[in-house]
N, C-alpha and C positions, 0 to 999 in steps of 0.2 A: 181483386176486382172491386171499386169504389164506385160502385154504380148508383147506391143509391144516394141521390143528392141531396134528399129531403135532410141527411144528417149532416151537418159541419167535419171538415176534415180531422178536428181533433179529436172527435169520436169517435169514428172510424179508428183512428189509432189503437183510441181506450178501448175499443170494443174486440179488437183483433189482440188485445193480450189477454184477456181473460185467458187463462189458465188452467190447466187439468187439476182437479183438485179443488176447484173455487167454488163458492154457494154464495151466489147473492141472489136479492131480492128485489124486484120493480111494484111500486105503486103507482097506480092508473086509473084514470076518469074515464077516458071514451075508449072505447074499440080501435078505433081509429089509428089513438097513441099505443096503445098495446101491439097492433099487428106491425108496424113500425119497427118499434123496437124487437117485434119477437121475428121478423123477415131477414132483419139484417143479422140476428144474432145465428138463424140458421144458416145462411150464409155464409158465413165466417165459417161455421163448423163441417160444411160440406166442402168447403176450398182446404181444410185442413185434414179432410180425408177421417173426419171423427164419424160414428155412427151418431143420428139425431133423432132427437123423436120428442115432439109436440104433441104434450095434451091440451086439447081445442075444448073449451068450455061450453061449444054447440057442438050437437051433432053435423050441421051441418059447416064444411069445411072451405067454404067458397069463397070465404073472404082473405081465410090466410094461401091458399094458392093463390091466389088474384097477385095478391100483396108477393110472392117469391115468383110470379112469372115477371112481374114489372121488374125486376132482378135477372131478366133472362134466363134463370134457372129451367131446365128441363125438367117439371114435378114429376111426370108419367113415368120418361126415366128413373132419377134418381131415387122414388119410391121403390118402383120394379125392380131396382136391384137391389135393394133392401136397407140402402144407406138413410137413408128419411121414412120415417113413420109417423102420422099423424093419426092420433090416437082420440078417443072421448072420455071423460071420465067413467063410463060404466065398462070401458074396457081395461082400466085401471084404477083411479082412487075407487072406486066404487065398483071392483067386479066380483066382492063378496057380498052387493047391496049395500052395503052399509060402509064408512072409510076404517080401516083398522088400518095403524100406521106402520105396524111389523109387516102386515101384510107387504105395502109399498114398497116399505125398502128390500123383503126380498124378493120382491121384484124385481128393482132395479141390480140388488146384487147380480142376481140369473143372466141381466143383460148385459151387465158388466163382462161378467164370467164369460160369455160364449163372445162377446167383442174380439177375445184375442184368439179365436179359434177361425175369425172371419176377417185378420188382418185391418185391422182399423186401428188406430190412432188412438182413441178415444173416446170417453160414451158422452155424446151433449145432450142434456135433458131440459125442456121450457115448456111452461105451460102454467095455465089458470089452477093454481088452489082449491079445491072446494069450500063452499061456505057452507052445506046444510047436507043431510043425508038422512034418512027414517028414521035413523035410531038416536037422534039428539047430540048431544055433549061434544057436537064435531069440534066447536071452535078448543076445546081443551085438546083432542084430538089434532088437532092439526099442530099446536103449540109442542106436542109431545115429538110429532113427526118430525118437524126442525129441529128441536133439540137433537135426536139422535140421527136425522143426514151428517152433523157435524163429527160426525165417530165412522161414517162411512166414508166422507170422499178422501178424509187423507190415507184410506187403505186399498181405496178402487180407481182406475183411471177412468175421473168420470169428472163434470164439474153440470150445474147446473143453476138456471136463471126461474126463480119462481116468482110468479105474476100475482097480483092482488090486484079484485078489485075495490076500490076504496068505498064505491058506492054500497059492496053486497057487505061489507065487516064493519060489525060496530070499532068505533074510533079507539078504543082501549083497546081491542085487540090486537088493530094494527100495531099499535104502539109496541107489545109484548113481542108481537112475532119479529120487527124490526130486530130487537134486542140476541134470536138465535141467529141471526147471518153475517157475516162476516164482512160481505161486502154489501154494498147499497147501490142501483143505479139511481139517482137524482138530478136533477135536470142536465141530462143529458152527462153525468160524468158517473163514470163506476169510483165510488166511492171507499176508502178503508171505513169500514165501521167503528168507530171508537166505544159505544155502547155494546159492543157485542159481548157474550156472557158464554165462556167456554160449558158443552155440555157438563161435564163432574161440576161444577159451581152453577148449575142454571135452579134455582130455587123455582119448587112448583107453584107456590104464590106470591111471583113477583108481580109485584105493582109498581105503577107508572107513575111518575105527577105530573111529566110533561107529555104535551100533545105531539100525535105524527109528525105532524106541522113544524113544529118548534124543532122537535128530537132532527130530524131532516136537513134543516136548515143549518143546524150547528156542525151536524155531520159535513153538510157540502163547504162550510168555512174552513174548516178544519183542514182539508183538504185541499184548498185552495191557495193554501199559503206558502 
């Protein structure tokens, strides 16, 4: 179903291979661009018969059903039967108060694990990052968490799309977190990441010298050719 038109047909393509197993990452300015990209990617994973589940950066969740009924989706449905979960960060990054990234991933192991007791396909997972949390040091935190999704999905059938906003992370951050994903969505193409940095070689004080901007740019050339 290529319903939604806002996107060009050849991303619709690129978007409908994403893969079990796959981790990449989107950078975002407005809301707007985020619910876009994060309506269509559910989409795809409900026409594939995957279990999906959306962490929403608000509690309030009005804008991303809006955005997947304009997709004719049945939300009331396909929540009800338990295929789409749309979720807030205090009922996951943050449902010890604070982000602990073991905590997460087994999490998402658990959902992994009972996927194949409820006949699904596979686990799709998307959603906003957190940026901040009580207990400080998140953004090292979150950097540790990517590091090790990359030791989870090649052992779980699971693939996931993680949202940044560019506005909430300082610029070097972005840059770092770029470097754990494997894949990149950038204007509008899912990208190979050439910078990506396997977990066992991901040094905990790597630095950057080039900007989001720059690193991005090189990546979508790359790719292009």
């Amino acid at each position: 179903m290529n319903s939604f038109a806002i996107m060009p047909d050849e991303v619709v393509d690129l978007m409908d291979n994403c893969q079990i197993n796959d981790h990449m990452c989107g950078f975002y300015m407005s809301e707007e661009e985020r619910d876009v990209t994060v309506s269509y990617y559910i989409l795809i994973g409900l026409e594939k018969g995957e279990r999906v589940i959306y962490i929403d950066n608000d509690n309030d969740h009005s804008a991303i059903i809006r955005g997947l009924q304009k997709l004719s989706i049945d939300v009331d449905s396909v929540i009800a039967s338990g295929q789409l979960s749309i979720l807030d960060r205090k009922q996951t990054y943050l449902s010890l108060g604070h982000f602990d990234p073991d905590n997460m991933i087994n999490q998402w192991k658990e959902i992994s694990g009972s996927n194949k007791k409820k006949n699904y396909s596979g686990l799709r997972a998307v959603g906003d990052v957190p940026c901040d949390d009580s207990h400080g040091k998140i953004l090292d935190k979150v950097l540790q968490y990517e590091v090790e999704l990359n030791n989870f999905f090649p052992n779980n059938d699971a693939l996931a799309l993680c949202m940044y906003n560019r506005s909430l992370f300082p610029k070097e951050s972005l840059a770092r977190i770029l470097f754990t994903h494997p894949l990149v969505l950038h204007k509008n193409t899912v990208c190979t990441n050439s910078y990506f940095i396997s977990p066992e070689n991901f040094p905990p004080d790597l630095g950057v010298d080039q900007g989001l901007d720059k690193l991005l740019e090189q990546i979508w050339v790359q790719n292009k050719r």
